[in-house]
N, C-alpha and C positions, 0 to 999 in steps of 0.2 A: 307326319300324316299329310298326304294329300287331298287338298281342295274340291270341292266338286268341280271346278273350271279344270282344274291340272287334271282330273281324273278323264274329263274328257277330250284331250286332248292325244291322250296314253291310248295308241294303235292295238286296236281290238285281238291282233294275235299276239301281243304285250302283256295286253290284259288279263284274256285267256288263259295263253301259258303259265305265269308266274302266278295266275290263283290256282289253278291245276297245282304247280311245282310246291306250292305253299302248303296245299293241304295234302298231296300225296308223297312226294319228292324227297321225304326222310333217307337217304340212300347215300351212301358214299359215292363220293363224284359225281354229284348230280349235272353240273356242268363241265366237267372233265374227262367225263365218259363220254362216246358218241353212241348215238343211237344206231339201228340200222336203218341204213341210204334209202331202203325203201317206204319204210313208215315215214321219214321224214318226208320225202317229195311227195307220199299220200298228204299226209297234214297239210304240205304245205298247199299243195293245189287245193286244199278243200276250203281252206284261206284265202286264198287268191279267188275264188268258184263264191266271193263273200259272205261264205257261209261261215257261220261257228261249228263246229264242229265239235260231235259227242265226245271227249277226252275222256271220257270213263267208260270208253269201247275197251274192249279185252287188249283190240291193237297195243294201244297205249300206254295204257297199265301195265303189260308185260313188258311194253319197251319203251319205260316213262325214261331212257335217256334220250331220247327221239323229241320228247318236247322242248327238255334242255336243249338240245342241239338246234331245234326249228329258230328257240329266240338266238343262240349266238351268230346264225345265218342272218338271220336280219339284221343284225346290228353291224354283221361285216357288210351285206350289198347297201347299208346308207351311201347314198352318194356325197354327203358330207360326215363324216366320224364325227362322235360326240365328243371327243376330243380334237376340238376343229382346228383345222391349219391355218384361224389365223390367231388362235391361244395358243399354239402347240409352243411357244418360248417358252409365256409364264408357266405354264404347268411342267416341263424340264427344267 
């Protein structure tokens, strides 16, 4: 369980998405599937526009692998992976 310090430290479309994914998300492939390209760039500007945004819009819901695919986008454009290059020995 996380901390209330760690919790806030955890990027608000992190947060969002994965309590969305937790409580709606029951679906095969939830991260394996992509959503479509356009829900996603809506989400994602409306995040960016620092807004939270409604996740229980019909959008969404009908295309909850859209929110899955918003976090695995972010976790690619880090400019440092969380498997950082300068762990990346120990952990291979």
């Amino acid at each position: 369980q996380l901390t209330n310090a760690a919790c806030s430290s955890v990027p608000q479309v992190l947060k969002s998405c994965t309590e969305f994914i937790e409580k709606h998300g029951i679906v095969d492939g939830i991260y394996r599937l992509s959503g479509i390209a356009s829900n996603i760039q809506k989400l994602r500007h409306e995040f960016d526009s620092e807004q939270i945004p409604d996740l229980t819009k019909d959008i969404y819901i009908q295309d909850i692998h859209c929110v899955g695919s918003l976090c695995k986008l972010y976790f690619r454009e880090l400019p440092n992976p969380l498997l950082t290059y300068q762990l990346y020995e120990k952990f291979s």
